[in-house]
C-alpha positions in Angstrom: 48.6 119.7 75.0 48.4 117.5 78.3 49.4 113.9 77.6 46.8 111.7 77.7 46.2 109.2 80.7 47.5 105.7 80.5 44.6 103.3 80.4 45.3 100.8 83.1 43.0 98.4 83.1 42.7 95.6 86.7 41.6 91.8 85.8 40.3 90.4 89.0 39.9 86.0 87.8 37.2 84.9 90.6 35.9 81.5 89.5 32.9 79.9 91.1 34.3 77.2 91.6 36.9 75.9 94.0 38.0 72.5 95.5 40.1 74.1 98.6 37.6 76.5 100.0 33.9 76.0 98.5 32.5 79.3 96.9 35.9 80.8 98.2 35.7 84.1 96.3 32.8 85.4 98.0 33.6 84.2 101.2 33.8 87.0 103.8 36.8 88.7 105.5 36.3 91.5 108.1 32.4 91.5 106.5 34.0 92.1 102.6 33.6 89.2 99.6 37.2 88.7 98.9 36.3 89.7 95.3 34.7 92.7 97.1 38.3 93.5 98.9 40.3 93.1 95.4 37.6 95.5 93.9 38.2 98.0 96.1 41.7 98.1 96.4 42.0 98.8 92.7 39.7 101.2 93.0 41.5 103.0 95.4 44.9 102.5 92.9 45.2 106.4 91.6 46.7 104.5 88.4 43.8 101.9 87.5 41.5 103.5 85.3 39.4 100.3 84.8 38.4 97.2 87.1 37.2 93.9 85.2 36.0 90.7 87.5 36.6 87.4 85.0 34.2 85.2 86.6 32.1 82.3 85.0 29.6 82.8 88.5 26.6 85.2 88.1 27.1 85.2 91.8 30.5 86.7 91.9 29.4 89.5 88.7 26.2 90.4 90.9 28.6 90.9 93.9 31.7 92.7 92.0 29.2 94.9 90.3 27.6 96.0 93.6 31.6 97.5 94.1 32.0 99.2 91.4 33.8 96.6 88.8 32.1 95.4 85.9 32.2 91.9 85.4 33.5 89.6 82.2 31.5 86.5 81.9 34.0 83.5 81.4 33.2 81.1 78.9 33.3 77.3 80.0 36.5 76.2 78.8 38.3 78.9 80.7 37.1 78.3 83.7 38.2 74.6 84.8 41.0 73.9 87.6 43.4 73.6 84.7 42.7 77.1 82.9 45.8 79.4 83.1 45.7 82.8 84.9 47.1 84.6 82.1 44.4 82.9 79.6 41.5 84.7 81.7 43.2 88.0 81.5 43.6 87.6 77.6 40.0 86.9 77.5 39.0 90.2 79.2 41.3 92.1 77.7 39.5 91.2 74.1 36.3 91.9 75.9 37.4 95.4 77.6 38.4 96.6 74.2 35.1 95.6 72.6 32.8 97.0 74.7 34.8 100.2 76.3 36.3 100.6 72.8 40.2 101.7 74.4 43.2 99.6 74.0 44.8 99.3 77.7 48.3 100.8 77.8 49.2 98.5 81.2 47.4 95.3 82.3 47.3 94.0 85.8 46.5 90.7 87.4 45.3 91.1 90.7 44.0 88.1 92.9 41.2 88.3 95.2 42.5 85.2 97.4 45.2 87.8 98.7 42.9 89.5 101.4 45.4 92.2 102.4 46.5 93.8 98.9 47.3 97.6 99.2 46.0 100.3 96.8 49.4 101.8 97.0 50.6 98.3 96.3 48.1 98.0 93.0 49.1 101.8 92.3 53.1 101.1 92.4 52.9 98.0 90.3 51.3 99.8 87.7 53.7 102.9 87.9 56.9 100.5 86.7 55.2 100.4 83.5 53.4 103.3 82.8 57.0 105.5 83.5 58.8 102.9 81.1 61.0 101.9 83.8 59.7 98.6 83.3 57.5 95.8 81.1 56.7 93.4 83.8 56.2 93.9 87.4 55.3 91.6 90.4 54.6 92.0 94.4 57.2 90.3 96.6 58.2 90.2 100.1 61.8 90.2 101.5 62.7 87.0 102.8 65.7 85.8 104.6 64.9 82.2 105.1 67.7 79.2 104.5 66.0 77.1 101.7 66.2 72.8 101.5 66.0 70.3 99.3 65.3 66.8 100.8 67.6 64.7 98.5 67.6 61.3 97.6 67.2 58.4 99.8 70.7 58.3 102.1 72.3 61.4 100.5 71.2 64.1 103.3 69.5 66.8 102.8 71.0 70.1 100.6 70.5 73.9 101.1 69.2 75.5 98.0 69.8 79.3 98.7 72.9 78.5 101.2 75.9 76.1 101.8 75.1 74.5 104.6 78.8 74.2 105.8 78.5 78.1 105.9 75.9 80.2 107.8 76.1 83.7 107.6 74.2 86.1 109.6 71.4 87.9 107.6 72.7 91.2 107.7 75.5 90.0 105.7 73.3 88.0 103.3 72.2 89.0 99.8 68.2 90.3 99.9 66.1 87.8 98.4 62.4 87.9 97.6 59.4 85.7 97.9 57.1 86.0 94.8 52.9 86.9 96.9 51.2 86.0 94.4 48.9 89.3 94.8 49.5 91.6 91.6 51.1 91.3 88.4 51.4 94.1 85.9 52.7 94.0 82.4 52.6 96.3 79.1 49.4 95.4 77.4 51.0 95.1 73.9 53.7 93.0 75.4 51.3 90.7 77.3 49.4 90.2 74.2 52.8 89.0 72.3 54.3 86.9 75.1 50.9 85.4 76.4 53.2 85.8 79.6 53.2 87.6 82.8 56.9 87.9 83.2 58.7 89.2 79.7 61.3 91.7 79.3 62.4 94.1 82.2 60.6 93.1 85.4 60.1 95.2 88.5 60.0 94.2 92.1 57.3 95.5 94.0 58.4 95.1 97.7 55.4 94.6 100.4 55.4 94.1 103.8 56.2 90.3 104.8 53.5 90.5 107.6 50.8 91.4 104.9 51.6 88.4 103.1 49.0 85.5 102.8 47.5 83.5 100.1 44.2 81.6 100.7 44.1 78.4 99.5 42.5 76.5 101.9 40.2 77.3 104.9 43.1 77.4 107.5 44.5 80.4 105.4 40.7 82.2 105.3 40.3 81.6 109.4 44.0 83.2 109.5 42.7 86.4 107.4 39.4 86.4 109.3 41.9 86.9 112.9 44.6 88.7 111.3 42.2 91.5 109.2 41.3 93.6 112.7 44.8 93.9 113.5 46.0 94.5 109.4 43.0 96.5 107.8 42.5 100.1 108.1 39.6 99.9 108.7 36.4 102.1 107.1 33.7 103.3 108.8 30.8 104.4 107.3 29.4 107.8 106.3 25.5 108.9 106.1 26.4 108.6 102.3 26.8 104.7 102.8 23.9 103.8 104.9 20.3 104.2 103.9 19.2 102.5 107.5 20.5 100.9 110.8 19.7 98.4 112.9 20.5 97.7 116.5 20.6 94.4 118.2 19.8 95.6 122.2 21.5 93.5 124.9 25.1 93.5 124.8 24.5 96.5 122.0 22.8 99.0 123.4 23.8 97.0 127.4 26.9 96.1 128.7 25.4 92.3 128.3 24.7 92.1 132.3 21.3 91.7 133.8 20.3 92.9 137.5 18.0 91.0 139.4 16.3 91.8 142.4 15.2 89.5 144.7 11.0 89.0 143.1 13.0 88.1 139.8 12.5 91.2 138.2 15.1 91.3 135.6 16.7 95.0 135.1 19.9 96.3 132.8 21.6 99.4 132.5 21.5 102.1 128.8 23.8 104.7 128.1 22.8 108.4 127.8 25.0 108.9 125.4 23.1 106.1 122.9 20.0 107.4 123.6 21.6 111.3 122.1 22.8 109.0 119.3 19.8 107.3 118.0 18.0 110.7 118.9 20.4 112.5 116.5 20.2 109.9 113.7 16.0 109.9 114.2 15.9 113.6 113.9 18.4 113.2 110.8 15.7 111.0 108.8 17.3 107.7 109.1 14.9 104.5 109.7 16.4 102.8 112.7 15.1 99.4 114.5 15.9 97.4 117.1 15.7 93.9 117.1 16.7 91.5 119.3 16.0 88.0 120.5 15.3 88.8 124.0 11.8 88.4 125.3 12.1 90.9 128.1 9.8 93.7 128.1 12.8 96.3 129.2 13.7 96.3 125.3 10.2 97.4 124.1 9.9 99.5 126.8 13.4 101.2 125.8 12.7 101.3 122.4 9.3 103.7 123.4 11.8 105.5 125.2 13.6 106.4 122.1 10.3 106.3 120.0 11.9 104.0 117.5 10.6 100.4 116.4 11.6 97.2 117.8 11.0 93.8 117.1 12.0 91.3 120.0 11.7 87.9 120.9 12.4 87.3 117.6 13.8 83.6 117.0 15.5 84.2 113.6 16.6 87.7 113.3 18.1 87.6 110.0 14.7 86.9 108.9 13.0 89.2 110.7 16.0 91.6 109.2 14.9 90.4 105.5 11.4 90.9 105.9 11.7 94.6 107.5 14.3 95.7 105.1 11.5 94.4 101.9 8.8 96.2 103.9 10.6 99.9 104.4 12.0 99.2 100.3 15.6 99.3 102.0 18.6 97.1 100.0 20.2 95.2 102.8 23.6 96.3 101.3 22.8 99.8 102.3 21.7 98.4 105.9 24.2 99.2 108.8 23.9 96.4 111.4 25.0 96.3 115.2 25.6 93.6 117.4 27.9 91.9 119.7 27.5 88.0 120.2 27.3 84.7 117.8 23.4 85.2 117.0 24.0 88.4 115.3 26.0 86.6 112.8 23.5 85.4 110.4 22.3 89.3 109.9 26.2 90.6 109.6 26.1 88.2 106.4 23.3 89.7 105.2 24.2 93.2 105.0 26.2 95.4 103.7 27.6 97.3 107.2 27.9 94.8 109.9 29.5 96.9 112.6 30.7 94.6 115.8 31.1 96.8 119.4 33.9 97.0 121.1 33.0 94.5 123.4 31.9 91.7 121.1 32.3 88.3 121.0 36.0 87.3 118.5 34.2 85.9 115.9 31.6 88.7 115.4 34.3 91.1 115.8 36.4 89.2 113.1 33.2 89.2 110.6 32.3 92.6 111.3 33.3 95.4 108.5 33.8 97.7 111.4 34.6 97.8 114.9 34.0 100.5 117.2 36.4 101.6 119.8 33.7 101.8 122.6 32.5 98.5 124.4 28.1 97.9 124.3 26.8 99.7 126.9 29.5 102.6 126.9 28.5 104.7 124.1 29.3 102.4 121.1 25.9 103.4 119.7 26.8 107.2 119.9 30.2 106.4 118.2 28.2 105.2 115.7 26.5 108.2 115.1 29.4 109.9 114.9 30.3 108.2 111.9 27.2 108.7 110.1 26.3 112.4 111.3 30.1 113.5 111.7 29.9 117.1 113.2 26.8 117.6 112.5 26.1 114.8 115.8 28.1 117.5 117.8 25.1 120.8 117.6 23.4 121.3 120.1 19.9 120.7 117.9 21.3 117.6 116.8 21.2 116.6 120.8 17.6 116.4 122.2 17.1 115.8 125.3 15.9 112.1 125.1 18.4 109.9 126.1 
């Protein structure tokens, strides 16, 4: 008989509430919730069998839902500044069993204010205690710094992990490890008896120092936001993921220059390759738009060209965005977005593939969810379609001749 799996079930605490960043578990790194991040690397844990979201925010359910968690509504008195950790998970681990009707064999904490959490990381935690080799087990990161203690007034300060008369080099030091913060994991039974994450046997977990950062505040989340293009691997989409997209045009679909001649005629420069992109992504059945701010007849004219609709001159695009998504019946979430500069911002937040061109400005790049290799006005458009289409973008009926 095959043994039967270990149910390992991930609680995910994301209050609504927080005094050092203001709606903090839904804000945004590299275009993901941070409750949306922590969903999916325990999804992508081998081990997890079950991913709960303690939240007392309908907010935060709504959005861990969308990823594929189901959510634990938090009564009141578990949800103040003072509430433990540890209380929360108890809580879902009563309402886990009631509703899915399975006693978890393992228990992890997982917090989503750690932006850079590994499935393998999630996955390896879990493995001390499902293989017995451990009843507790925790993420840390090697650490080599010399530790003080500022003593009392006129006394000098004291080394806590060192004597300070003696400094050895750090190959000839003793590891030591710094406690992230990111995942906990602990024998269900035993949890329930210690009301503790650390009992019995515990388990290092060792992660990668450089992947290490807690956000408590919002110098931490504009870190994550600069660090997450160089740290993420990032996704790109498939035509599975995206029901629609959307192209902003200058800097887009241009390399963001404009030629003018010398009546003030105002002229830019396309890529052939975009124009095969959008042509194969038309003739796959996908509803595409263009929509940019800019005023300039070229765009309209451009997007006849391509015999796709466009809406420019368009003040507020994310508007615009909303009210074109409601009119084709398309869920924003399912919307793939691209753009380049500051004003396509507002529309990255509001779906759920904001995609940033090589080219673009930091801070779009930053809030994008992905980042193609090729600069606007290159071919970044064709990458795109790539993604989507895969080989298919690569036939020669999937390339007419419009371009």
């Amino acid at each position: 008989m095959t043994p039967q799996r270990p149910t390992v079930l991930a609680v995910i605490p994301a209050r609504g509430g927080s005094k050092g960043v203001p709606g903090k578990n839904l804000a945004t790194v590299a275009g993901l919730p941070l409750v949306a991040r922590a969903v999916r690397a325990c999804l992508g844990a081998p081990r997890v069998t079950d991913v709960v979201v303690s939240t007392d925010d309908p907010a935060v359910a709504e959005a861990a839902r969308s990823f594929g968690a189901e959510a634990v509504q938090r009564p009141a008195a578990l949800s103040g500044d003072t509430a433990s950790s540890e209380s929360a998970v108890l809580h879902a681990l009563d309402a886990f069993e009631a509703t899915a009707g399975r006693r978890p064999d393992v228990v992890l904490l997982v917090q989503c204010t750690s932006p850079f959490l590994t499935p393998d990381e999630i996955d390896s935690a879990a493995g001390e205690i499902t293989s017995g080799a451990a009843d507790t087990a925790f993420t840390a990161a090697p650490s080599h710094g010399f530790l003080w203690r500022d003593a009392p007034e006129g006394t000098g300060a004291t080394g806590v992990n060192h004597d300070k008369a003696h400094r050895p080099r750090r190959q000839d030091r003793e590891p030591e490890y710094l406690e992230t913060g990111a995942v906990y994991a602990m024998a269900a039974e035993g949890f329930r008896t210690h009301r503790h994450r650390f009992f019995g046997r515990t388990a290092l977990v060792v992660t990668d120092p450089a992947r290490v950062l807690e956000i408590d505040d919002p110098h931490d989340l504009a870190r994550a936001r600069v660090l997450a293009p160089l740290l993420d691997t990032a996704p790109v989409p498939s035509l599975a993921d995206v029901d629609a997209v959307v192209l902003d045009f200058d800097g887009t679909q241009t390399d963001d220059r404009v030629h003018i001649d010398a009546d003030g005629r105002e002229f830019v420069s396309v890529h052939r390759g975009d124009g095969l992109g959008i042509a194969a992504l038309r003739r796959a059945g996908v509803p595409l738009l263009i929509l940019s701010s800019e005023a300039n007849p070229v765009v309209a004219a451009r997007a006849r060209k391509l015999r796709i609709p466009v809406l420019h001159g368009v003040d507020r695009k994310d508007l615009a965005l909303k009210r074109w998504c409601d009119e084709q019946g398309v869920d924003p979430q399912r919307v793939l977005y691209a753009g380049n500069d500051v004003n396509d911002l507002p529309c990255f937040h509001l779906v759920g593939w904001p995609v940033a061109v090589g080219s673009a400005h930091d801070s779009v790049r930053a809030a994008a969810r992905a980042v193609t290799e090729t600069p606007g006005g290159f071919g970044a458009i064709r990458e795109i379609a790539a993604w989507l289409l895969g080989p298919e973008l690569h036939t020669p009926a999937a390339l007419p001749s419009i371009s």
